[in-house]
Backbone as XML, in Angstrom:
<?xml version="1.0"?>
<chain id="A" units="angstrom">
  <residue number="1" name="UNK">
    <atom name="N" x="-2.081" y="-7.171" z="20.034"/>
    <atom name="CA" x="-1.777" y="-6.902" z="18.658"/>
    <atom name="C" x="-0.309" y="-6.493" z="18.554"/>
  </residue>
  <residue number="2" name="UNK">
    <atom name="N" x="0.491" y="-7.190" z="17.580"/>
    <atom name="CA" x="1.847" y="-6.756" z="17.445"/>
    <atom name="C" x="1.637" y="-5.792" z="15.905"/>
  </residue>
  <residue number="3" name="UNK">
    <atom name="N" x="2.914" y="-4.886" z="16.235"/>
    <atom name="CA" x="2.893" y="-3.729" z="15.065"/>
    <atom name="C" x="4.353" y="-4.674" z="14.280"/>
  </residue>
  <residue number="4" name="UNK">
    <atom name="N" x="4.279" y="-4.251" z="13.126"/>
    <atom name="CA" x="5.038" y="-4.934" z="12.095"/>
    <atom name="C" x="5.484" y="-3.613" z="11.803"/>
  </residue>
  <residue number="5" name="UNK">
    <atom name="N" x="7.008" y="-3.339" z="12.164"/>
    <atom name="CA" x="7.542" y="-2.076" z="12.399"/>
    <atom name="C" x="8.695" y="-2.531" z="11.051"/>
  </residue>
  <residue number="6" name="UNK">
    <atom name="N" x="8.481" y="-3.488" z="10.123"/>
    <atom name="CA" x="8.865" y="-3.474" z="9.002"/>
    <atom name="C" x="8.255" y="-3.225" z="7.741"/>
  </residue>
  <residue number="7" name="UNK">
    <atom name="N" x="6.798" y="-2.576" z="7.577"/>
    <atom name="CA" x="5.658" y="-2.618" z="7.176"/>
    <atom name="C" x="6.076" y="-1.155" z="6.618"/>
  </residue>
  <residue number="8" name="UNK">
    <atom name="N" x="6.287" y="-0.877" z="5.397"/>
    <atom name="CA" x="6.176" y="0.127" z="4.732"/>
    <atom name="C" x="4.923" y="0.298" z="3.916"/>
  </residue>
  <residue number="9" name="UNK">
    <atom name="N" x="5.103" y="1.985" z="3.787"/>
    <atom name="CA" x="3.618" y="2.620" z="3.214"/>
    <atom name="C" x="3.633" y="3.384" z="2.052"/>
  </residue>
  <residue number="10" name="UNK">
    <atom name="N" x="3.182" y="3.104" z="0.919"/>
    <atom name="CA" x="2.684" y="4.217" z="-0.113"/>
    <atom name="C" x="1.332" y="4.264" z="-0.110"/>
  </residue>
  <residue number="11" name="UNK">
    <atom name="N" x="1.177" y="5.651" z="-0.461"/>
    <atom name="CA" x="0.278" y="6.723" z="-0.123"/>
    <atom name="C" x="-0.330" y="6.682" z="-1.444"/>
  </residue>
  <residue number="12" name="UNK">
    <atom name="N" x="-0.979" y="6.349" z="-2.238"/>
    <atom name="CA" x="-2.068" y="6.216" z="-3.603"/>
    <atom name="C" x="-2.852" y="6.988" z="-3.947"/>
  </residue>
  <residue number="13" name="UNK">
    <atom name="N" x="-3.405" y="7.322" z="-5.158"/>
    <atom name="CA" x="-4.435" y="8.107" z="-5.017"/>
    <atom name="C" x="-5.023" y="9.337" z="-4.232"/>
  </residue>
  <residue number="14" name="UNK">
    <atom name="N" x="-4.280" y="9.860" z="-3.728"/>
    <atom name="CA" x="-4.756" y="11.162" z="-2.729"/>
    <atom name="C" x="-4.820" y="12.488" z="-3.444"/>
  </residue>
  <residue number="15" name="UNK">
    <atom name="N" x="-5.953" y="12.745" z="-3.808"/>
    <atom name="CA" x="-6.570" y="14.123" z="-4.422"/>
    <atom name="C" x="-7.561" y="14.293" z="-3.850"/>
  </residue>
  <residue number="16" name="UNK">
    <atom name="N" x="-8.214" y="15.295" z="-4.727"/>
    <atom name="CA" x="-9.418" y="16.016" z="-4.145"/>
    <atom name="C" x="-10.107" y="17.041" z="-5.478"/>
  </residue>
  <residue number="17" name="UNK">
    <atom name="N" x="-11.156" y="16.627" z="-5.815"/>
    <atom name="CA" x="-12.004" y="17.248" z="-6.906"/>
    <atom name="C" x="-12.782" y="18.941" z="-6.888"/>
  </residue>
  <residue number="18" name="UNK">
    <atom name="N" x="-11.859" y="19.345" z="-7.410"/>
    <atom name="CA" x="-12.647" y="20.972" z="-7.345"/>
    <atom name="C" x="-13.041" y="21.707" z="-8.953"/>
  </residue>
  <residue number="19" name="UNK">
    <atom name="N" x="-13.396" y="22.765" z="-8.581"/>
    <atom name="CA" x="-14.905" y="22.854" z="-9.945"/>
    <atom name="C" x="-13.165" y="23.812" z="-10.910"/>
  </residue>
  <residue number="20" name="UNK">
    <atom name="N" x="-12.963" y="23.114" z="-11.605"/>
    <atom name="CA" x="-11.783" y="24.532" z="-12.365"/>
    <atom name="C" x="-12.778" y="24.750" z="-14.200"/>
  </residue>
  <residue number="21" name="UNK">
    <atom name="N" x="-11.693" y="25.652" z="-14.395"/>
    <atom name="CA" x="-12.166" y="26.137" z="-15.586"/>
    <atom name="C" x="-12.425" y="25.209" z="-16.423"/>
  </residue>
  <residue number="22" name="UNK">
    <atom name="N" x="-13.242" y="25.548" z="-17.574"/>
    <atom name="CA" x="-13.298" y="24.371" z="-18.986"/>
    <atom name="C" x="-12.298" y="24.245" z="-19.305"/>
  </residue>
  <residue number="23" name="UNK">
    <atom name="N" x="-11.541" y="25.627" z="-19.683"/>
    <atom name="CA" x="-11.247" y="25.980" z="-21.109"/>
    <atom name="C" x="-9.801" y="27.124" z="-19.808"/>
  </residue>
  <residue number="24" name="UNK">
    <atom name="N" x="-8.729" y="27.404" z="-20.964"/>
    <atom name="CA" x="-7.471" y="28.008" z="-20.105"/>
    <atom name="C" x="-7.464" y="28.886" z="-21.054"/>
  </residue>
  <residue number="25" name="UNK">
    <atom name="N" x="-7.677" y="30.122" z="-20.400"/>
    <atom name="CA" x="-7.121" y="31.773" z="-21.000"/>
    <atom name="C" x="-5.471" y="31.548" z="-20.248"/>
  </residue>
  <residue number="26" name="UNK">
    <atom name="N" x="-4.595" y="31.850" z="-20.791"/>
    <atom name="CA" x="-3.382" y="32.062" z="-21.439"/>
    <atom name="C" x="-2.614" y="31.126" z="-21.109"/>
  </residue>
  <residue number="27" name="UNK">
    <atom name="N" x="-1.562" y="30.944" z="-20.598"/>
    <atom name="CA" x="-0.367" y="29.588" z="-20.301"/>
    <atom name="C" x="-0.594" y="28.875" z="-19.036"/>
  </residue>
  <residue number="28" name="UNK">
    <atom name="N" x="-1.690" y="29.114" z="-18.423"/>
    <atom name="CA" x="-1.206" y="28.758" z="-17.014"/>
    <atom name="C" x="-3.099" y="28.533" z="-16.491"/>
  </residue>
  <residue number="29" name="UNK">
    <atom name="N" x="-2.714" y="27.971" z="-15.569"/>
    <atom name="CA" x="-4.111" y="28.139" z="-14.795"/>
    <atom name="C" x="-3.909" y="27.869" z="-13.329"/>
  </residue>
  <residue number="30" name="UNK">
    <atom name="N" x="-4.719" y="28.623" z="-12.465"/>
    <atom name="CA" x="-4.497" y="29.030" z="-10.608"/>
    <atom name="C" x="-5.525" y="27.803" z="-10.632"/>
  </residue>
  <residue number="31" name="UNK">
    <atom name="N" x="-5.390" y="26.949" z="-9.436"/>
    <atom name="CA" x="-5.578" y="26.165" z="-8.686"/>
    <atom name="C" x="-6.022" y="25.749" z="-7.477"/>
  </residue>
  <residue number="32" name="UNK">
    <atom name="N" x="-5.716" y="27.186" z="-6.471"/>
    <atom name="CA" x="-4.947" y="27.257" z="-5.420"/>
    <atom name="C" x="-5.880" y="26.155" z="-3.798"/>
  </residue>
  <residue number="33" name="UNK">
    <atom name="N" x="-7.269" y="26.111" z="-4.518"/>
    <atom name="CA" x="-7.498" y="25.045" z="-3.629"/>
    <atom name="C" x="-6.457" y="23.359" z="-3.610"/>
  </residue>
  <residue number="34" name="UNK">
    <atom name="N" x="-6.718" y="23.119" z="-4.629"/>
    <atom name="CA" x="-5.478" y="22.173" z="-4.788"/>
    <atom name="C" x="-4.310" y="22.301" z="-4.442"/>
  </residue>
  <residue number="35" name="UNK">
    <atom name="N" x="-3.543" y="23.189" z="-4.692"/>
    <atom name="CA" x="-2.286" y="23.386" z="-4.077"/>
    <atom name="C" x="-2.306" y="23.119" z="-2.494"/>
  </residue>
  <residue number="36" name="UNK">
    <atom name="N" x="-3.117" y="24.119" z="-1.834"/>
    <atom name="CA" x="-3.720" y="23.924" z="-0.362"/>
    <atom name="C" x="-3.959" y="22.658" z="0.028"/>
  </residue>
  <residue number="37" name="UNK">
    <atom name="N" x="-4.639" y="21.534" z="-0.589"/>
    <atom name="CA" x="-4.975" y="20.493" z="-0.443"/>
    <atom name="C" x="-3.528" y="19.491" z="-0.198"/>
  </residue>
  <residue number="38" name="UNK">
    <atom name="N" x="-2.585" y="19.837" z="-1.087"/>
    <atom name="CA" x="-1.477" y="18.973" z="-1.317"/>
    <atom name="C" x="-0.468" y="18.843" z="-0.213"/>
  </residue>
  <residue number="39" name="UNK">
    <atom name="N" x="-0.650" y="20.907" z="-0.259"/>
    <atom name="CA" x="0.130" y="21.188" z="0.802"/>
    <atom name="C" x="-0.252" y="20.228" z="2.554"/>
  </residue>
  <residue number="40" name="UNK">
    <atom name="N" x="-1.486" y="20.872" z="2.736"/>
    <atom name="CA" x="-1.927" y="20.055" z="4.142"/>
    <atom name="C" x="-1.342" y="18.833" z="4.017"/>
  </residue>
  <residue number="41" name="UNK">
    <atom name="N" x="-1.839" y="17.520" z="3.069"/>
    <atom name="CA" x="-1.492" y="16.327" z="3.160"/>
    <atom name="C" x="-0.093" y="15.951" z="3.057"/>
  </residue>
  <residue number="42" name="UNK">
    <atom name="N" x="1.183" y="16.834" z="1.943"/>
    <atom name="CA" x="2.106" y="16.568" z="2.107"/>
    <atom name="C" x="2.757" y="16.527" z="3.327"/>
  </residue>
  <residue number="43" name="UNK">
    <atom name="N" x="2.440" y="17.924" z="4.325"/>
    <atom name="CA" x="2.601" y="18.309" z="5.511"/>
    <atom name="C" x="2.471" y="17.078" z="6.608"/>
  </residue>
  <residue number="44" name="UNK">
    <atom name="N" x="1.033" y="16.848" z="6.699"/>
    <atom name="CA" x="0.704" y="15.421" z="7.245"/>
    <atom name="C" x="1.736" y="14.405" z="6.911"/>
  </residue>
  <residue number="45" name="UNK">
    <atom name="N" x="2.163" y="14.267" z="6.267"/>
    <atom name="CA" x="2.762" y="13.324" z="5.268"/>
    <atom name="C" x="4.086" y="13.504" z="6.197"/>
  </residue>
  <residue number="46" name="UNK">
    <atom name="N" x="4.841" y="14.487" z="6.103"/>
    <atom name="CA" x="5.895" y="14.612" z="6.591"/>
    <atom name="C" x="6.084" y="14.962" z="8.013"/>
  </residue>
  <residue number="47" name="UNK">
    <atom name="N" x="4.965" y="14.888" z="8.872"/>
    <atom name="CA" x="5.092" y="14.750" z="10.356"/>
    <atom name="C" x="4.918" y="12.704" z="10.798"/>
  </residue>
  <residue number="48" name="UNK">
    <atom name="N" x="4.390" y="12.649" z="9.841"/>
    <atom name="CA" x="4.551" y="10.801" z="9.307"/>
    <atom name="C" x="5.606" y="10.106" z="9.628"/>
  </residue>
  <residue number="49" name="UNK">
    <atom name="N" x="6.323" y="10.974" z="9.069"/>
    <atom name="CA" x="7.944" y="10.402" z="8.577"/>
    <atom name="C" x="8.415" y="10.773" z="9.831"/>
  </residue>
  <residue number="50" name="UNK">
    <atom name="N" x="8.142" y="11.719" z="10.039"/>
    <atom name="CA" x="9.130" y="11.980" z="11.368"/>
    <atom name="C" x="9.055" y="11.488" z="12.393"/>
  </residue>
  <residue number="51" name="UNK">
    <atom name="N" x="7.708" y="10.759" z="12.538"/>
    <atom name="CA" x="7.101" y="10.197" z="13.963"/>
    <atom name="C" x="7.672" y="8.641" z="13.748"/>
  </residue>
  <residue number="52" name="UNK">
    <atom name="N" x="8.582" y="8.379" z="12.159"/>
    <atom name="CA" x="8.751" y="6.749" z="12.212"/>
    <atom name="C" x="8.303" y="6.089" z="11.186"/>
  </residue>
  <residue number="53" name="UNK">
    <atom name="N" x="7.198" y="6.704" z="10.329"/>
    <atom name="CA" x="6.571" y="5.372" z="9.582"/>
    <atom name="C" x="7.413" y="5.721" z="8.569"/>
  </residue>
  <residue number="54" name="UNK">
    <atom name="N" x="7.178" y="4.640" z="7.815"/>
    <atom name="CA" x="8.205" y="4.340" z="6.827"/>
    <atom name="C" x="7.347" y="4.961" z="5.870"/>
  </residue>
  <residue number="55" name="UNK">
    <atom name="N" x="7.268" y="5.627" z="4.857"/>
    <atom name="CA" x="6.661" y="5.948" z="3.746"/>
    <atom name="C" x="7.499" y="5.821" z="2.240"/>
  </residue>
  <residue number="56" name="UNK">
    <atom name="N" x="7.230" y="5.132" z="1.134"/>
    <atom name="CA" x="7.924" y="4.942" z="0.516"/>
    <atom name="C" x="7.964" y="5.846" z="-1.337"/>
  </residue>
  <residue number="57" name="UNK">
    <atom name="N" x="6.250" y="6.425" z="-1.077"/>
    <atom name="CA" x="5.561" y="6.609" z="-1.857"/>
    <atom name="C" x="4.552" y="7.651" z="-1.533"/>
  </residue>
  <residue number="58" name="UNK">
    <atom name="N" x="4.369" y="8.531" z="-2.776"/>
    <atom name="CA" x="3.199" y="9.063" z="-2.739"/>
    <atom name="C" x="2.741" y="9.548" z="-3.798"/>
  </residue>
  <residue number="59" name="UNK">
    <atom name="N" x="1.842" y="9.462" z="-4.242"/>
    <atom name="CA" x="1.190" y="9.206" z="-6.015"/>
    <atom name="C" x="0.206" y="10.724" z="-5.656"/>
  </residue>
  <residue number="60" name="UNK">
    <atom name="N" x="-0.271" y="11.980" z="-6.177"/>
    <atom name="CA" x="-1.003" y="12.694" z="-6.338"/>
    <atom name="C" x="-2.621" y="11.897" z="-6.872"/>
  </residue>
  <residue number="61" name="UNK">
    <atom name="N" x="-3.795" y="12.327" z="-7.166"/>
    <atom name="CA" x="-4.578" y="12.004" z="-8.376"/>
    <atom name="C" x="-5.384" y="13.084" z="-8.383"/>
  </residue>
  <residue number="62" name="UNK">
    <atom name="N" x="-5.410" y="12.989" z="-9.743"/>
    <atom name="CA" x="-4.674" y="12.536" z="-10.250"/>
    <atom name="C" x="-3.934" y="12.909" z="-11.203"/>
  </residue>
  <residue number="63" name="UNK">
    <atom name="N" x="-3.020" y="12.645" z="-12.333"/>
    <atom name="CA" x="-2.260" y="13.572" z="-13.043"/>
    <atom name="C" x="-2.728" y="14.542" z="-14.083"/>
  </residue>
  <residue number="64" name="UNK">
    <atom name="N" x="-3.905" y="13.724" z="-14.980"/>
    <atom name="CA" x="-4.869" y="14.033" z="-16.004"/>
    <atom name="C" x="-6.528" y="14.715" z="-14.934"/>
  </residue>
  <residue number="65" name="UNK">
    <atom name="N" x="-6.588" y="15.698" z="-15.379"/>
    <atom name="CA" x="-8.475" y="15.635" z="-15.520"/>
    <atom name="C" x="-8.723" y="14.586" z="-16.348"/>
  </residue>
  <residue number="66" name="UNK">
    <atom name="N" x="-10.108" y="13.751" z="-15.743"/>
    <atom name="CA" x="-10.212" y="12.409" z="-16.473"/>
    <atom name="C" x="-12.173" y="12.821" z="-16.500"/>
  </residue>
  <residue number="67" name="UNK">
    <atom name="N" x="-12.594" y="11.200" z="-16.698"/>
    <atom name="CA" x="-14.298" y="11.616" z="-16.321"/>
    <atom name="C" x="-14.156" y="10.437" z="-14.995"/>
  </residue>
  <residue number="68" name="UNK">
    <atom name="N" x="-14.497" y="10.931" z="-13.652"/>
    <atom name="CA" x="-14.933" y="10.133" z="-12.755"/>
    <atom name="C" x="-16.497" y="9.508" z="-12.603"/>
  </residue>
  <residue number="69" name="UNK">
    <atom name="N" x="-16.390" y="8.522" z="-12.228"/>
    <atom name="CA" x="-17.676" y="7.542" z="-12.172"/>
    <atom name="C" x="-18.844" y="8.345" z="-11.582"/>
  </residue>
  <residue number="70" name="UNK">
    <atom name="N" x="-18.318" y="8.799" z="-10.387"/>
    <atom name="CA" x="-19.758" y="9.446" z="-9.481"/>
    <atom name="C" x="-19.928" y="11.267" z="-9.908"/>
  </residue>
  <residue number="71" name="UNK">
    <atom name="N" x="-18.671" y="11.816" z="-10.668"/>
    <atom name="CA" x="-19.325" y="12.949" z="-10.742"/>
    <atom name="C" x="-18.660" y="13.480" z="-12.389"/>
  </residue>
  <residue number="72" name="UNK">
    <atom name="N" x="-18.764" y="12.689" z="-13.130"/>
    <atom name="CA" x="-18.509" y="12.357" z="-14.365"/>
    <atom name="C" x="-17.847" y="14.013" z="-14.936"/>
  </residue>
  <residue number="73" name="UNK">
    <atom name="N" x="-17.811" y="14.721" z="-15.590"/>
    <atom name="CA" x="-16.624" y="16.022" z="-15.891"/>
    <atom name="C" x="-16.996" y="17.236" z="-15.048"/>
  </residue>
  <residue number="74" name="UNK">
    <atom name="N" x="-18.018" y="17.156" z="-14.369"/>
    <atom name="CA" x="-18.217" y="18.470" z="-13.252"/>
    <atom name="C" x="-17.463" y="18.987" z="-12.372"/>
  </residue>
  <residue number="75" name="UNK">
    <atom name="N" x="-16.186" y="18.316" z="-12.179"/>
    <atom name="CA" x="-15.310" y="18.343" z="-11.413"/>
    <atom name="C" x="-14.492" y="17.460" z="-11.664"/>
  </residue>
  <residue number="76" name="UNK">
    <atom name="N" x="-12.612" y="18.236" z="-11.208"/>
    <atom name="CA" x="-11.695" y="17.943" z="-12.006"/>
    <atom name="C" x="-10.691" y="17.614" z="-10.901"/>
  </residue>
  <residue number="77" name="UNK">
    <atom name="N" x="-9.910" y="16.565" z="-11.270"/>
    <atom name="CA" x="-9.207" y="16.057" z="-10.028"/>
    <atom name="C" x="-7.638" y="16.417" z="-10.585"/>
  </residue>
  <residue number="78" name="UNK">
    <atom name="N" x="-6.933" y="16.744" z="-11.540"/>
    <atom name="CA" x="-6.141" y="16.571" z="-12.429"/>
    <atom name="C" x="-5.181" y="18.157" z="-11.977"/>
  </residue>
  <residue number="79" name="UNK">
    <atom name="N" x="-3.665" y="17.316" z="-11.782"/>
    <atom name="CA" x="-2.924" y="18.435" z="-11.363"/>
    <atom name="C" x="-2.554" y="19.085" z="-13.006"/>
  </residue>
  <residue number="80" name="UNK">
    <atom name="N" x="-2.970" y="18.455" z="-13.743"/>
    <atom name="CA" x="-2.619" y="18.938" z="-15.767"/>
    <atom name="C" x="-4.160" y="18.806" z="-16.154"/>
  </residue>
  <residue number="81" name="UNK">
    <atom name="N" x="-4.842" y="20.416" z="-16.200"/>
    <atom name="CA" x="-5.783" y="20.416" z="-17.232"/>
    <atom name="C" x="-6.127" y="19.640" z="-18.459"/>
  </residue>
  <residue number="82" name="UNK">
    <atom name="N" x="-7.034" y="19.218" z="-18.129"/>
    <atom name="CA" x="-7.276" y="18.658" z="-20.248"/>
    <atom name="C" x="-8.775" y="19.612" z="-20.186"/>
  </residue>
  <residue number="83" name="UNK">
    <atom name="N" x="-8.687" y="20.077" z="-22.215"/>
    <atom name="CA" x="-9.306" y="20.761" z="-22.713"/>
    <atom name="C" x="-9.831" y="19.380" z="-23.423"/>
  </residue>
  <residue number="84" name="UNK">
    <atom name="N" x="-11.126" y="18.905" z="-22.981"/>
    <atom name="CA" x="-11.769" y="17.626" z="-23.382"/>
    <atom name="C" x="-12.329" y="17.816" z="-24.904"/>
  </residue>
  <residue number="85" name="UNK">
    <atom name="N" x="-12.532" y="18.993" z="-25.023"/>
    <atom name="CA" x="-12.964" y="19.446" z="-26.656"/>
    <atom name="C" x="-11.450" y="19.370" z="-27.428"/>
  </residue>
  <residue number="86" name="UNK">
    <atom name="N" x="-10.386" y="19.514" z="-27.525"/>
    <atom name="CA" x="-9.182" y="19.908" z="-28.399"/>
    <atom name="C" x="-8.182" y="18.340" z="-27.727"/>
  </residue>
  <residue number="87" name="UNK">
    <atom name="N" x="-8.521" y="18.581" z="-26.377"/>
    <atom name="CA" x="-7.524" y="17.122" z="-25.535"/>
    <atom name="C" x="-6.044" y="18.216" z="-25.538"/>
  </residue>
  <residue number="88" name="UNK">
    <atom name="N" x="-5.944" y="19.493" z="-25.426"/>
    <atom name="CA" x="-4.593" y="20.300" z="-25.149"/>
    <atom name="C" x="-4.219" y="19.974" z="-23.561"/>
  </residue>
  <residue number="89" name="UNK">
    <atom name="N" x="-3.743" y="19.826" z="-23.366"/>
    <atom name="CA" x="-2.984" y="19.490" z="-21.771"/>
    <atom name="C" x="-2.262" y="20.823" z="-21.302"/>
  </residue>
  <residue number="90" name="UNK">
    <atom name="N" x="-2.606" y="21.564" z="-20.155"/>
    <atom name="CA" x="-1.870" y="22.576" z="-19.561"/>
    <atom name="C" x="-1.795" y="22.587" z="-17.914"/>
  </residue>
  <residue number="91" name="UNK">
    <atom name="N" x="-0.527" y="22.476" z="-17.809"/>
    <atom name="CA" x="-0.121" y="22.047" z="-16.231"/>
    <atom name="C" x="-0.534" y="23.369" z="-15.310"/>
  </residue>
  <residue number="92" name="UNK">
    <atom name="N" x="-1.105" y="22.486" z="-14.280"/>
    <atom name="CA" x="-1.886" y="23.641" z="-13.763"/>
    <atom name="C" x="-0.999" y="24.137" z="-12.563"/>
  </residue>
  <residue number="93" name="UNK">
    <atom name="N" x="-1.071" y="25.007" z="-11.370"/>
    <atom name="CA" x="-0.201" y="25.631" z="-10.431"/>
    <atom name="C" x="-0.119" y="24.574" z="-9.579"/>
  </residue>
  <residue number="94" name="UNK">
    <atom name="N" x="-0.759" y="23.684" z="-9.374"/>
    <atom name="CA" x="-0.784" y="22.194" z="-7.968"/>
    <atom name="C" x="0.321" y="21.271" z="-9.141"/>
  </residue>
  <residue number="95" name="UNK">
    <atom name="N" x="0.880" y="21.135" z="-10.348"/>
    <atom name="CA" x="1.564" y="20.713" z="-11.217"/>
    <atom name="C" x="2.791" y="21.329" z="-10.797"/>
  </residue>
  <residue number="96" name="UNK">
    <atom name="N" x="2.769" y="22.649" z="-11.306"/>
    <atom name="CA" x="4.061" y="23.592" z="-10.560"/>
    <atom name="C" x="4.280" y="23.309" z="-9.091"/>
  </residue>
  <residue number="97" name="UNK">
    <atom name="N" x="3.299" y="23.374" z="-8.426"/>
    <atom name="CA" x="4.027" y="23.191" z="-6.617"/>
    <atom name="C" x="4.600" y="21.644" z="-6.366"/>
  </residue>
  <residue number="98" name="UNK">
    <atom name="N" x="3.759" y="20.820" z="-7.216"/>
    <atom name="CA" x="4.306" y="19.453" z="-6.948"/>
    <atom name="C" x="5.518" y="18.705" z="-7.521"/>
  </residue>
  <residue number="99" name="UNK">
    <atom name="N" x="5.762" y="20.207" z="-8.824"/>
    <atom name="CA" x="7.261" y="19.304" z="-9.626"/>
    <atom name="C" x="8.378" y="19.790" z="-8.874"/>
  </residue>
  <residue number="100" name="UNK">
    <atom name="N" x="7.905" y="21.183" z="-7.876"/>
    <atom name="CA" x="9.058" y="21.667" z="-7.073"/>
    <atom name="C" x="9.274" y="21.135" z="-5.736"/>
  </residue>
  <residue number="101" name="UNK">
    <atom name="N" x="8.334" y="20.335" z="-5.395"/>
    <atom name="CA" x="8.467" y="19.606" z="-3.817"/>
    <atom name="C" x="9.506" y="18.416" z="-4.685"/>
  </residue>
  <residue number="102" name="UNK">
    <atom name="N" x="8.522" y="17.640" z="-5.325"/>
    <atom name="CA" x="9.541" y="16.438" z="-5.836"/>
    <atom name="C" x="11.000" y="16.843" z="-5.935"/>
  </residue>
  <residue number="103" name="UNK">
    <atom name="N" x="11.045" y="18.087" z="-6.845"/>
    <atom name="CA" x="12.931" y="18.409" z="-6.951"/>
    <atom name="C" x="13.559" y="18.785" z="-6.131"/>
  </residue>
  <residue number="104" name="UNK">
    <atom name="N" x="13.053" y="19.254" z="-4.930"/>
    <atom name="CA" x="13.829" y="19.596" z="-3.386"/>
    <atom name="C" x="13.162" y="18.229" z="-2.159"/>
  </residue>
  <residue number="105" name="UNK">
    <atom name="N" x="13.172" y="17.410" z="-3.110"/>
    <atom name="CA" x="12.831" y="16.462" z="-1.627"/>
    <atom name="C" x="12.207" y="16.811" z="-0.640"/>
  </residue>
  <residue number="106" name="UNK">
    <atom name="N" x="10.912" y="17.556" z="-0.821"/>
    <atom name="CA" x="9.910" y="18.085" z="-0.120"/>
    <atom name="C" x="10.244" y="19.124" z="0.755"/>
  </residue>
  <residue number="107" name="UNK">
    <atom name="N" x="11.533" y="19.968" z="-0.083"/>
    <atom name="CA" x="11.833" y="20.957" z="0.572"/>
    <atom name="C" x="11.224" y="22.450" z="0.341"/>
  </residue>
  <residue number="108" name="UNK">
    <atom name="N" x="10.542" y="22.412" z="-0.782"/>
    <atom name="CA" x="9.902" y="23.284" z="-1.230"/>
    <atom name="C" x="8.605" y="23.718" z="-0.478"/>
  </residue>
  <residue number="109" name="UNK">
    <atom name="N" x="8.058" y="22.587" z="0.639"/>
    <atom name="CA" x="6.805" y="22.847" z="1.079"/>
    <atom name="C" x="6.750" y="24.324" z="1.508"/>
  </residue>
  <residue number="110" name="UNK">
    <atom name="N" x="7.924" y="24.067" z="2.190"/>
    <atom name="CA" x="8.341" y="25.268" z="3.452"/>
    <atom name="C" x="8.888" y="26.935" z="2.584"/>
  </residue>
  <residue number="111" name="UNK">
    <atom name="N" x="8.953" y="26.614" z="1.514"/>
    <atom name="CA" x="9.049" y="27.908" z="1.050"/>
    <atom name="C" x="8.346" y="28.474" z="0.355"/>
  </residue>
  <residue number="112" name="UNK">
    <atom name="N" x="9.105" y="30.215" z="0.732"/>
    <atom name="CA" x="7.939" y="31.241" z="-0.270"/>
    <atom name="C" x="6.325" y="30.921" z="-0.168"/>
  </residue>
  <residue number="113" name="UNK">
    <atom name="N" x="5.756" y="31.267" z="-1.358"/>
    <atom name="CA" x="4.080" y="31.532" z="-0.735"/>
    <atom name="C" x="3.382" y="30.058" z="-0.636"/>
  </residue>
  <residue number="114" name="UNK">
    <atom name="N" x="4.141" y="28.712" z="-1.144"/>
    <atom name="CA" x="3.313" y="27.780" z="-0.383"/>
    <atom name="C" x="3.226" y="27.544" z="0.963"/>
  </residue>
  <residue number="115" name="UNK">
    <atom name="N" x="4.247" y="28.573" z="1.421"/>
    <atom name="CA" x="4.557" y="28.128" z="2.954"/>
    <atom name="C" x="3.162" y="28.159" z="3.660"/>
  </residue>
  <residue number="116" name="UNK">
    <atom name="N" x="1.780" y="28.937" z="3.374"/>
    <atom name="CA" x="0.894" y="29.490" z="4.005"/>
    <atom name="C" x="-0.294" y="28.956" z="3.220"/>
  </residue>
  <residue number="117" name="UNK">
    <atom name="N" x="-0.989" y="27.899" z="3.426"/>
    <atom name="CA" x="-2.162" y="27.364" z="2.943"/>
    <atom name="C" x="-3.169" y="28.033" z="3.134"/>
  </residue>
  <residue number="118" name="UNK">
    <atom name="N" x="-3.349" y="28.641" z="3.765"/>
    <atom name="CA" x="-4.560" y="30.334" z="4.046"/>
    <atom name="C" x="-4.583" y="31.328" z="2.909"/>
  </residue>
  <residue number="119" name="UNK">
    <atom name="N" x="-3.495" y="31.024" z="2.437"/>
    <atom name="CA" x="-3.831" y="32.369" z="0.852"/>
    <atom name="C" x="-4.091" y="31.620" z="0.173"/>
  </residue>
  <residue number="120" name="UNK">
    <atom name="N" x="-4.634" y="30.774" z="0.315"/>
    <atom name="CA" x="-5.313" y="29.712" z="-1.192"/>
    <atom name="C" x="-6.485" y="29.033" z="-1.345"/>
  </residue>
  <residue number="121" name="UNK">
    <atom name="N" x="-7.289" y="30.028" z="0.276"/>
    <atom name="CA" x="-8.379" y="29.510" z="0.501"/>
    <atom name="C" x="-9.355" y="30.583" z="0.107"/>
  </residue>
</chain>
C-alpha cells in the first residue's frame, strides 16, 4: 500500500451531544462537558499536525442546537443554544472557548483554565 503524502484532511462534523438546559437564566450558559470534549479533540488534532498530516479544516457540530434524527431535542449538540420555544440564540462557553482558539490559531488551547480538561468533568 502506498500513502498519498499529498492527501489533505478536514475534520467535519465532530461534536458530541450532552443533556444542557431548555431555557438560559442570564447571558451565558456553562457547558463545560463540551468545552472538555473540544479541548481533547482539538488537542488530538494538534499532535496530528505535528506528526505531519496535513489538516486543512475543522468544522465543530454543531453550531445551532438543532433536532437530531436518533435522539430528536433530548440532547443538544450546539456550541449556540437555541430556546426552541422563542428561537433566542445564546452562545454557550464551548462558543467562547472555540472563538478564542480560532483567534490565536489554536493558541488558546494551552491557556488559563482550558488548559486542564479535568475541571470540566
Amino acid at each position: 500500500m502506498q500513502r498519498n503524502a499529498s492527501a489533505y484532511r478536514l475534520v467535519t462534523e465532530n461534536g458530541a451531544a450532552f443533556v444542557d438546559p431548555a431555557t438560559v437564566n442570564g447571558s451565558g450558559l456553562a457547558d463545560p462537558q463540551r468545552v472538555a470534549y473540544l479541548k481533547s479533540h482539538l488537542l488530538a488534532l494538534r499532535d496530528a499536525i505535528e506528526a505531519g498530516c496535513d489538516v486543512r479544516g475543522y468544522y465543530a457540530w454543531s453550531a445551532l442546537d438543532n433536532l437530531e434524527w436518533s435522539l430528536g431535542f433530548s440532547k443538544r449538540f450546539g456550541i449556540v443554544h437555541v430556546d426552541f420555544a422563542t428561537q433566542k440564540r445564546t452562545a454557550k462557553d464551548s462558543a467562547h472557548f472555540y472563538a478564542k482558539v480560532i483567534a490565536s490559531n489554536g493558541g488558546a488551547i494551552a491557556e488559563g483554565a482550558w488548559q486542564n480538561p479535568c475541571l470540566y468533568w
